[in-house]
Structure formats: C-alpha cells, structure tokens
N, CA, C and O atoms as CSV, one atom per row, in Angstrom:
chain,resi,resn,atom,element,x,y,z
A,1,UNK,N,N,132.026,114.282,144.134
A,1,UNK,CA,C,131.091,115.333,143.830
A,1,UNK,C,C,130.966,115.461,142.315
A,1,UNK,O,O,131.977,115.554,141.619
A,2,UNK,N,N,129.539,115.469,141.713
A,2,UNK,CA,C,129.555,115.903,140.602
A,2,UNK,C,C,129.813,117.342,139.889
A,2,UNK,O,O,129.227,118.371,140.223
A,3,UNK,N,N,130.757,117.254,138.881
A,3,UNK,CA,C,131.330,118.239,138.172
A,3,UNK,C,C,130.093,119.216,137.313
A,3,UNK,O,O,129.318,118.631,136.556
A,4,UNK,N,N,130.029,120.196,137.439
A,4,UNK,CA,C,129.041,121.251,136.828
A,4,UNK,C,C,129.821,122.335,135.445
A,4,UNK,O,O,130.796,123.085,135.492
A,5,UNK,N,N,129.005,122.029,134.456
A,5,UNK,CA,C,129.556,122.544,133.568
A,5,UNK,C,C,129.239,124.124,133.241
A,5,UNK,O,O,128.361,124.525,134.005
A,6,UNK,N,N,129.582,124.889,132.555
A,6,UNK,CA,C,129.114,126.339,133.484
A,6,UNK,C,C,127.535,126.804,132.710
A,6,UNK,O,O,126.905,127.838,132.934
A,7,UNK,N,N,127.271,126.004,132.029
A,7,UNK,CA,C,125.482,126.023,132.061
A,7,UNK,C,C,124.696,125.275,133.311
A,7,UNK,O,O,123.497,125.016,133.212
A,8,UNK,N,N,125.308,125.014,134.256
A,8,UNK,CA,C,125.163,124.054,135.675
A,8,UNK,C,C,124.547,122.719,135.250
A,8,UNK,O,O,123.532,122.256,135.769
A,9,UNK,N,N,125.403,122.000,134.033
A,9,UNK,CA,C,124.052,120.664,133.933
A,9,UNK,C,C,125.483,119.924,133.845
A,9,UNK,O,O,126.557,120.482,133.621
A,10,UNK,N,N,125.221,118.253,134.116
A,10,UNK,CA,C,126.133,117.200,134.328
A,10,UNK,C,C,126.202,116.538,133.246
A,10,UNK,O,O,125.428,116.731,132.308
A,11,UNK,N,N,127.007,115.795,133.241
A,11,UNK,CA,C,127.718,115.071,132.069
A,11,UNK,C,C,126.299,114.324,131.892
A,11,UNK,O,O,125.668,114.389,130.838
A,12,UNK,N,N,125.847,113.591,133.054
A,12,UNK,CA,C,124.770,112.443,132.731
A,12,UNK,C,C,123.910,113.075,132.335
A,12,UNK,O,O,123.415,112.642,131.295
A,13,UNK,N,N,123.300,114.364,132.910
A,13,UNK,CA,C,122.278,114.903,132.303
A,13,UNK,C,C,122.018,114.620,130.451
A,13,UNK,O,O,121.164,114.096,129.736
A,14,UNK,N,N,123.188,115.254,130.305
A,14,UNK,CA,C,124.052,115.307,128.784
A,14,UNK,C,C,123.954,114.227,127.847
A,14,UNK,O,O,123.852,114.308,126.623
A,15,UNK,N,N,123.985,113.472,128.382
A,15,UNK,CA,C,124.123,111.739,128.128
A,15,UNK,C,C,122.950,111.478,127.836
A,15,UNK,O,O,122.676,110.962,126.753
A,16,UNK,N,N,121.836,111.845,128.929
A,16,UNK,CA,C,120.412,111.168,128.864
A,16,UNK,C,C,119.870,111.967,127.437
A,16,UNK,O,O,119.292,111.533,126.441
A,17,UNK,N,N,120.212,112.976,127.719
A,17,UNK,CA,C,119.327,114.231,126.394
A,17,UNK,C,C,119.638,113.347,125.413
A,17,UNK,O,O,118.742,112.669,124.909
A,18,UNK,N,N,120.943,113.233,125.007
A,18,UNK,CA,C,121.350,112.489,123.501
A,18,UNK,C,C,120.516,111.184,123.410
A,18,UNK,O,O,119.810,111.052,122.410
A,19,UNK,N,N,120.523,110.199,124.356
A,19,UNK,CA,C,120.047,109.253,123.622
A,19,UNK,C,C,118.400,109.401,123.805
A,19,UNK,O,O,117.557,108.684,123.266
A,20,UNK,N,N,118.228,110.201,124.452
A,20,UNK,CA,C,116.486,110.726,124.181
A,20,UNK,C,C,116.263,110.829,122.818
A,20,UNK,O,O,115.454,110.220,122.118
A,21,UNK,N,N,117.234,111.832,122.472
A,21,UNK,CA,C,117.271,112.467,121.102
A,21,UNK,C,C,117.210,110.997,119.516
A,21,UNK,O,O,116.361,110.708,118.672
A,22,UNK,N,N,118.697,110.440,119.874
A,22,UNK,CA,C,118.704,109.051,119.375
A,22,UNK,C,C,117.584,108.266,119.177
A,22,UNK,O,O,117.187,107.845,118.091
A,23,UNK,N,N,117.067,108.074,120.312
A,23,UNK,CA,C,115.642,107.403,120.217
A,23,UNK,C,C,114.337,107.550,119.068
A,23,UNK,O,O,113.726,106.833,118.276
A,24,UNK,N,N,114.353,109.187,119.612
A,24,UNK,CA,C,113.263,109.808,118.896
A,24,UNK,C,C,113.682,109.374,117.376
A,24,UNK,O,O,112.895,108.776,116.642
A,25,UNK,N,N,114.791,109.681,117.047
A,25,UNK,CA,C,114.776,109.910,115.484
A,25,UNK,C,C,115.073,108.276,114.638
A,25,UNK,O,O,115.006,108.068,113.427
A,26,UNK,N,N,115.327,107.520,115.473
A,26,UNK,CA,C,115.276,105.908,115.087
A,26,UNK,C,C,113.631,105.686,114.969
A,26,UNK,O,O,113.135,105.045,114.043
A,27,UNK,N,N,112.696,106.423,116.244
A,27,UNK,CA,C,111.981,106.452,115.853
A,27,UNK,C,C,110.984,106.792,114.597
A,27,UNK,O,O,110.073,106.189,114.029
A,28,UNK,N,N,111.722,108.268,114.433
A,28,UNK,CA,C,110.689,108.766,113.163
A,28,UNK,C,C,111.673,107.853,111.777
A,28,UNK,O,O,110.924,107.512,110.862
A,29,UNK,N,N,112.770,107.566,111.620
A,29,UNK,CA,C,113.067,106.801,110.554
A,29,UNK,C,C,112.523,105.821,110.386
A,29,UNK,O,O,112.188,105.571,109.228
A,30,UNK,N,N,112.273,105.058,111.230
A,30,UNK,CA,C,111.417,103.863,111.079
A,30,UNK,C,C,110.348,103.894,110.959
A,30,UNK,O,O,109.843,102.875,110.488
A,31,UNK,N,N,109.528,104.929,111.272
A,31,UNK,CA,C,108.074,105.084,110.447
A,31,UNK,C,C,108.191,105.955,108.932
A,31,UNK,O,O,107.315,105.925,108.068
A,32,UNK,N,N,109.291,106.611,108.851
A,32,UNK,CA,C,109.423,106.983,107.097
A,32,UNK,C,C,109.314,106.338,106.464
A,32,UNK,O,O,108.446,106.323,105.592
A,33,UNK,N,N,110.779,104.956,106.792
A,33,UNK,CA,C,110.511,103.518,105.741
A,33,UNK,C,C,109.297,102.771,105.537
A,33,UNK,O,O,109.017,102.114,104.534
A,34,UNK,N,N,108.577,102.931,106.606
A,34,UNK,CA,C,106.785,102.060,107.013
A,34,UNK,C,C,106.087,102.861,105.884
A,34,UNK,O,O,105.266,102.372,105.107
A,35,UNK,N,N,106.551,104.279,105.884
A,35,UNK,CA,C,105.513,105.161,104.657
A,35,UNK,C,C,105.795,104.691,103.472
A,35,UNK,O,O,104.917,104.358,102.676
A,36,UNK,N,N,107.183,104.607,103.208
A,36,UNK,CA,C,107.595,104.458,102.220
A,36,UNK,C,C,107.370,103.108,101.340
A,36,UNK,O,O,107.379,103.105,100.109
A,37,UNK,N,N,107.158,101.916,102.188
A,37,UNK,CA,C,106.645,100.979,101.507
A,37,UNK,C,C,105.629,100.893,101.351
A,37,UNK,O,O,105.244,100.265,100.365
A,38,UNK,N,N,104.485,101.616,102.451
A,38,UNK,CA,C,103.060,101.747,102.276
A,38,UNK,C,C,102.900,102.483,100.929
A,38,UNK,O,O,102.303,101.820,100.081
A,39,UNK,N,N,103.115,103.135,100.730
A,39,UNK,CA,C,103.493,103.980,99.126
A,39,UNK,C,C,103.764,103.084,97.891
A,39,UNK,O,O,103.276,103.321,96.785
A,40,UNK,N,N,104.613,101.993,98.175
A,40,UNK,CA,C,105.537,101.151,97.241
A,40,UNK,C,C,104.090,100.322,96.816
A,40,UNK,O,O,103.632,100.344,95.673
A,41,UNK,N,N,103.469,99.590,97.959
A,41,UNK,CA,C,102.799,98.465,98.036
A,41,UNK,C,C,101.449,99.430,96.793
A,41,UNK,O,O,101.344,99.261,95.578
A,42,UNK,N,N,100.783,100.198,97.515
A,42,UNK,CA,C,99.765,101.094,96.901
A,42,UNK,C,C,99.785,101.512,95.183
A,42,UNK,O,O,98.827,101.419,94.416
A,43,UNK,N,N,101.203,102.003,94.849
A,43,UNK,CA,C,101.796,101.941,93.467
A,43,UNK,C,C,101.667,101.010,92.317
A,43,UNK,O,O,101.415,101.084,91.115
A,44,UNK,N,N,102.046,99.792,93.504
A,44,UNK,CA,C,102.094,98.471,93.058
A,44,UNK,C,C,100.799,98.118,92.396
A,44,UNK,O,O,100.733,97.873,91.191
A,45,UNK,N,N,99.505,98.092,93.414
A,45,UNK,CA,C,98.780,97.246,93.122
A,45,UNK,C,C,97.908,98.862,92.615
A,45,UNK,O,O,96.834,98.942,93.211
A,46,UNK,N,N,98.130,99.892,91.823
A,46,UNK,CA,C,97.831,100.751,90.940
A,46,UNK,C,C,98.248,100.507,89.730
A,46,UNK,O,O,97.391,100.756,88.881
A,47,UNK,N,N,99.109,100.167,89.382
A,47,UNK,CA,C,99.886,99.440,88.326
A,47,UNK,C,C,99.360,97.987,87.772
A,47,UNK,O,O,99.068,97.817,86.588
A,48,UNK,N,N,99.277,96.982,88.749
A,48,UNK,CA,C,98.786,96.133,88.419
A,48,UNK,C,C,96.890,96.311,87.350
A,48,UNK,O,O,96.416,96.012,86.254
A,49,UNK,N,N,96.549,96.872,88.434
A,49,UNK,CA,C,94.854,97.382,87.870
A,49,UNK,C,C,95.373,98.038,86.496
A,49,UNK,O,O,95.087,97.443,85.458
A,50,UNK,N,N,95.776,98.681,86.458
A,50,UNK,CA,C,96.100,99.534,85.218
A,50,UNK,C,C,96.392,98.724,84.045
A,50,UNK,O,O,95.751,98.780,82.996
A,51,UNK,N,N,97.542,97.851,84.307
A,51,UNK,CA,C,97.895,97.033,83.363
A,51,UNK,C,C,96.916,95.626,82.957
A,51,UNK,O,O,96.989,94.947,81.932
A,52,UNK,N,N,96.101,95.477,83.996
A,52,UNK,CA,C,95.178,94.419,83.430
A,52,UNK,C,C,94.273,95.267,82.562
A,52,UNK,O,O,93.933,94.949,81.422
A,53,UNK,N,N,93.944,96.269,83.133
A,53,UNK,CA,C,93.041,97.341,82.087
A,53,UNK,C,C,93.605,97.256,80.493
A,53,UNK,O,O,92.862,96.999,79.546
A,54,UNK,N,N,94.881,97.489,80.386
A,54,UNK,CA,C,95.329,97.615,78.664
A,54,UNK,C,C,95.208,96.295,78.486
A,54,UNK,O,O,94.813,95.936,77.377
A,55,UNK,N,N,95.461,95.428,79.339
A,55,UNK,CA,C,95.387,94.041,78.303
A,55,UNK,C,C,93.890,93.443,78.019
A,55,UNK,O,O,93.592,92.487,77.302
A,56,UNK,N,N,92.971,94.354,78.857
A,56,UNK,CA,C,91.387,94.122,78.246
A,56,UNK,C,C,91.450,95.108,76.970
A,56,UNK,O,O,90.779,94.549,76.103
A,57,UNK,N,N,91.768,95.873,76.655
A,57,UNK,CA,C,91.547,96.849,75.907
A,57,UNK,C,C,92.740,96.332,74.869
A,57,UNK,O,O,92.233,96.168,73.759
A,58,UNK,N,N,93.505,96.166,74.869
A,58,UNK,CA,C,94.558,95.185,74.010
A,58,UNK,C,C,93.455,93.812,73.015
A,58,UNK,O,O,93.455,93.624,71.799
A,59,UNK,N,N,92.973,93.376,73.647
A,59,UNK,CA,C,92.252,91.801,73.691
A,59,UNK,C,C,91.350,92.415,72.990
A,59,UNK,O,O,91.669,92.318,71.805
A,60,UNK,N,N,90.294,93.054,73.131
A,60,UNK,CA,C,89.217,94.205,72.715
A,60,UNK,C,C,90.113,94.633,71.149
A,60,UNK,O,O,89.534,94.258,70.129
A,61,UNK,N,N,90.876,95.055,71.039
A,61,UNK,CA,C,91.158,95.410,69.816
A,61,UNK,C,C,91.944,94.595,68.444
A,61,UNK,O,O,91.946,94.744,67.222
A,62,UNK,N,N,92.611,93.628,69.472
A,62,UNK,CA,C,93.600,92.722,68.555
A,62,UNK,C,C,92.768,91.398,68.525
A,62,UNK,O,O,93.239,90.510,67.815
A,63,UNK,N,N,91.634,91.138,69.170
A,63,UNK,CA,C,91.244,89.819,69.785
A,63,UNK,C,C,91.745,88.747,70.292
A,63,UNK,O,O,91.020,87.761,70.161
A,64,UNK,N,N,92.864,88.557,70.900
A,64,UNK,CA,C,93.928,88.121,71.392
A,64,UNK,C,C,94.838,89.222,72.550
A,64,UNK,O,O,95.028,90.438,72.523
A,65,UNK,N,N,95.213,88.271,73.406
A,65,UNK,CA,C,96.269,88.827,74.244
A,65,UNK,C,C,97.420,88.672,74.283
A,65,UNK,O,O,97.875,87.528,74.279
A,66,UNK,N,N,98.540,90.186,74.349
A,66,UNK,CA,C,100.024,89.970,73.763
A,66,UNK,C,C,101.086,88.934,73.913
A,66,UNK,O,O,101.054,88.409,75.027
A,67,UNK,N,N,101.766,88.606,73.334
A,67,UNK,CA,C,102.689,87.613,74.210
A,67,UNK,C,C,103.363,87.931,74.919
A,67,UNK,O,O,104.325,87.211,75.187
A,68,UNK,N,N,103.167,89.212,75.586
A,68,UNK,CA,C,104.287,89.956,76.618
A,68,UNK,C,C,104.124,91.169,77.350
A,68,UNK,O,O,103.818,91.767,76.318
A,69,UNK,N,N,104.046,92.218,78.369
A,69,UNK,CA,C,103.721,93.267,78.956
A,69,UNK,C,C,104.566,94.085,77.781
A,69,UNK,O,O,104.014,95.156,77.533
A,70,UNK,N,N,105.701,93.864,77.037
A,70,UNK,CA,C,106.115,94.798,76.683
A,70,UNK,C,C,105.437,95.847,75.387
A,70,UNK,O,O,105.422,97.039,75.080
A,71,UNK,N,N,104.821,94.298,74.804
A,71,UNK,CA,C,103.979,94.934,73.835
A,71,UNK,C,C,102.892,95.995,74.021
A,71,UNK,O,O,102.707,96.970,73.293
A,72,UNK,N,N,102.127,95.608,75.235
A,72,UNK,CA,C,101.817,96.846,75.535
A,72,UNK,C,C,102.221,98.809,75.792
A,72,UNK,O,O,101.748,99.908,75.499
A,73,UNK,N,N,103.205,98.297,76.407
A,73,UNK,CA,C,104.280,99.555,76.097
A,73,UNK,C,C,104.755,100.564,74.765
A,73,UNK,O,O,104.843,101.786,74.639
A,74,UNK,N,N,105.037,99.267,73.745
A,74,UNK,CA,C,105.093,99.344,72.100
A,74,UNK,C,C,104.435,100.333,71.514
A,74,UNK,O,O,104.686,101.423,71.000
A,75,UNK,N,N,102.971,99.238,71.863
A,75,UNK,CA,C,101.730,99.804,71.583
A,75,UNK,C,C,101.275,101.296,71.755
A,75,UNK,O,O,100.735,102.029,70.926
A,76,UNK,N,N,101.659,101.564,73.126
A,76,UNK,CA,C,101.337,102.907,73.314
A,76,UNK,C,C,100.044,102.607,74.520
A,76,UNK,O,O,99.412,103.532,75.029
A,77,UNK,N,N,99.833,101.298,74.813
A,77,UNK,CA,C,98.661,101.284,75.884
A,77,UNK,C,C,99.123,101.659,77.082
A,77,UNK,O,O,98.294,102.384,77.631
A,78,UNK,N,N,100.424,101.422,77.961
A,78,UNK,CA,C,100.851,102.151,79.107
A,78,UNK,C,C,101.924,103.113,78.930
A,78,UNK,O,O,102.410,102.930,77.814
A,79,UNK,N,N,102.440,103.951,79.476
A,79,UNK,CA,C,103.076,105.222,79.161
A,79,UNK,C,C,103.860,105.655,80.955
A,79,UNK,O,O,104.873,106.297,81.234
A,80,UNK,N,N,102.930,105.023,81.758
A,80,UNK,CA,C,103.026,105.968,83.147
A,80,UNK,C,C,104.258,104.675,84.218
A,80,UNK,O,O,104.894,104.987,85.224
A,81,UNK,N,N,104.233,103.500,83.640
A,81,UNK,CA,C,104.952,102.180,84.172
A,81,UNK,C,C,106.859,102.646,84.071
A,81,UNK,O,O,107.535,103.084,83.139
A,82,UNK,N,N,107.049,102.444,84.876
A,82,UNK,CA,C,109.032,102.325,84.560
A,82,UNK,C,C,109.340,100.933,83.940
A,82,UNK,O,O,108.669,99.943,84.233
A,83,UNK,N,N,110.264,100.902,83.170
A,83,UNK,CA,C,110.461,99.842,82.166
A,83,UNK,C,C,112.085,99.319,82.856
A,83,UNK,O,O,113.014,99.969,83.337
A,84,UNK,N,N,111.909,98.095,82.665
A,84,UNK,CA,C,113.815,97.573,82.230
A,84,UNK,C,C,114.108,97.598,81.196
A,84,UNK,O,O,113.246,97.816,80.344
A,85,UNK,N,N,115.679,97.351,80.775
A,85,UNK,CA,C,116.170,97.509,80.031
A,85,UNK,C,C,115.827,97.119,78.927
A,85,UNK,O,O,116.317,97.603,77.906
A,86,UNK,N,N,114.764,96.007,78.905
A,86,UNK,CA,C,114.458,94.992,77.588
A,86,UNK,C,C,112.890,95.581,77.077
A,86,UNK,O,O,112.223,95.101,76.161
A,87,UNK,N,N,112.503,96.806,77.985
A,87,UNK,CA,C,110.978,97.363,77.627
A,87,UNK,C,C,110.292,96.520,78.542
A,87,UNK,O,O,109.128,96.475,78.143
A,88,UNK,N,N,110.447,95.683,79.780
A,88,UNK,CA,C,109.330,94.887,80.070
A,88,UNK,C,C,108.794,95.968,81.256
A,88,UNK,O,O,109.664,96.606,81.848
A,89,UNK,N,N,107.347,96.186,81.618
A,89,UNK,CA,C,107.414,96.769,82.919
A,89,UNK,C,C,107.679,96.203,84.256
A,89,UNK,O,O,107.401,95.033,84.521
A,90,UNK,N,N,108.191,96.984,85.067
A,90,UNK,CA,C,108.894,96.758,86.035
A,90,UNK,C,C,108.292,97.793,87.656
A,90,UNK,O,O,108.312,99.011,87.834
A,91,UNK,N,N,107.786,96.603,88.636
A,91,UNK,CA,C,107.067,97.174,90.239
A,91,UNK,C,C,108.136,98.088,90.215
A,91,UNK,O,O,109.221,98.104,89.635
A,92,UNK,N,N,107.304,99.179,91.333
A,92,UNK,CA,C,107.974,99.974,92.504
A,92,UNK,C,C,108.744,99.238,92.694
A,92,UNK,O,O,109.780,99.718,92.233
A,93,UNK,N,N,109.036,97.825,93.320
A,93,UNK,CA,C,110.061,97.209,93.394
A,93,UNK,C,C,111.081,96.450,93.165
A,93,UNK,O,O,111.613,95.522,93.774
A,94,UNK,N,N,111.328,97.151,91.894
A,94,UNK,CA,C,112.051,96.723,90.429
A,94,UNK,C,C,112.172,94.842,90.007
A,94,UNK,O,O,113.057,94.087,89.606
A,95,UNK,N,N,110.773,94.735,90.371
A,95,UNK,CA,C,110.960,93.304,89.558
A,95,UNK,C,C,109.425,93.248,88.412
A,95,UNK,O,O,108.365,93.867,88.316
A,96,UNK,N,N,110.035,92.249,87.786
A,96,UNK,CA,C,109.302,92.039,86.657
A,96,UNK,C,C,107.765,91.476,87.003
A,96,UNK,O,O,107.694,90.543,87.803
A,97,UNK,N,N,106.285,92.122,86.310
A,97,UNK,CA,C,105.518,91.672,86.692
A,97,UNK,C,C,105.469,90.048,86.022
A,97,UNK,O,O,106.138,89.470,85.165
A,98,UNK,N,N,104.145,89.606,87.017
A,98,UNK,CA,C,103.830,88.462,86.345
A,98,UNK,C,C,102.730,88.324,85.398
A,98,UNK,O,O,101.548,88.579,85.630
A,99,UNK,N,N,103.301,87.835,84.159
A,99,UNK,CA,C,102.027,87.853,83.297
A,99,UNK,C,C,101.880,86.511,82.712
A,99,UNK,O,O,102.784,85.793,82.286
A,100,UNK,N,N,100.305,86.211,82.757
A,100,UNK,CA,C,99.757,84.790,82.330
A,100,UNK,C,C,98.925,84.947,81.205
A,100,UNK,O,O,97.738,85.274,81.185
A,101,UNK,N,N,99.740,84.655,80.195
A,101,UNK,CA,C,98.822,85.110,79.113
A,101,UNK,C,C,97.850,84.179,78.692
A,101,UNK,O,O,97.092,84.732,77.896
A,102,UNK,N,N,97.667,83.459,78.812
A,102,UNK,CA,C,96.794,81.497,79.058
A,102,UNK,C,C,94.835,82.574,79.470
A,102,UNK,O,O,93.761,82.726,78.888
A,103,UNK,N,N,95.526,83.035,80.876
A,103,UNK,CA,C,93.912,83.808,80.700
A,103,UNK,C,C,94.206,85.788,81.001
A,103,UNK,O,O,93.467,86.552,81.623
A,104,UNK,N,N,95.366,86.070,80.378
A,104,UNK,CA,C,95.194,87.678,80.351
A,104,UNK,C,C,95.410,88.330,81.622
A,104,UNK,O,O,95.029,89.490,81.782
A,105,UNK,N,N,95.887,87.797,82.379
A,105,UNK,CA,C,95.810,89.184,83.980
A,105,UNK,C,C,97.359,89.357,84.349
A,105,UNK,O,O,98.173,89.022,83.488
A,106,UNK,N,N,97.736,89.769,85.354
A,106,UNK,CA,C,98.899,90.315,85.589
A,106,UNK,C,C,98.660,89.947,86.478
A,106,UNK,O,O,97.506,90.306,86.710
A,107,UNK,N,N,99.415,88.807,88.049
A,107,UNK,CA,C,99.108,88.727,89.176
A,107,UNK,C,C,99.768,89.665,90.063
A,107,UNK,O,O,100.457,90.623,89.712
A,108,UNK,N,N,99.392,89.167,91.676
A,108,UNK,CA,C,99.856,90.359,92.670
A,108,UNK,C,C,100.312,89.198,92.853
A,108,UNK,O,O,101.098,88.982,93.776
C-alpha cells in the first residue's frame, strides 16, 4: 500500500513535481544563453559597422589607413569598444578583430 504523507500526496507524486520543475528551468536556462549570444552576435556585428565607419573617417582625414585598430582608439575615433591589454579592440567575445589594412575594413 502506498504511504500518504499528511498533505495526502505520495512520494511519486513528489518525484514527478520535481523533475517537472527541473525540466522547466533547464528549459528557461537554455533559452537565456540563446539570448545571450543573440545579444553577443548583434554587438558584434554593431561594432564591426562602427569601426569600419572610423576607419573611413580616419582615411578621410589622414589619407591613409592606420596600421592598426588601436590607433583608432588613440585617436579618439572609437570610445564605446572594450580594449585588451595592448589598446587593440576586442568582440563581445573577447577576441581580437580582424583588420586588413591592404583595403581598410574590419571583417566578420
């Protein structure tokens, strides 16, 4: 016979609730992280646009393009980018962009 606990509900009952519960919230974590890179990715390629922007406007003023993202920074053309340690800017996902200075853009 099953044992009744004195709210009258069973162990299994008990059991099922939790991993209902479990479920749900594996669920909603795993769509936080989905936001969270959707966010990362979006940042990203906000940054990128941005930074090809100063290096037109860089080029526009120096007639030439820098030998480096950092110079831009220097300069005072980006302000809103997180930097590494050496001044270079650095993605949402802390790596170094790519810059081709041959023809001026920053790739994705």
């Amino acid at each position: 016979m099953t044992k009744l606990n004195e709210h009258s509900e069973t162990v299994l009952e008990n059991i099922i609730v939790l991993i209902f519960i479990f479920v749900l919230v594996v669920i909603i974590i795993n769509k936080y992280y989905g936001y969270i890179k959707l966010a990362k990715k979006t940042e990203y390629t906000q940054e990128i646009h941005e930074l090809n922007l100063a290096l037109i406007s860089y080029r526009i003023k120096y007639k030439k393009f820098p030998k480096n993202l950092s110079v831009l920074i220097k300069k005072g053309y980006i302000k809103n980018i997180k930097t590494d340690k050496n001044g270079h800017p650095v993605s949402p996902f802390n790596k170094r962009f790519v810059y081709v200075k041959k023809c001026g853009r920053v790739l994705k």
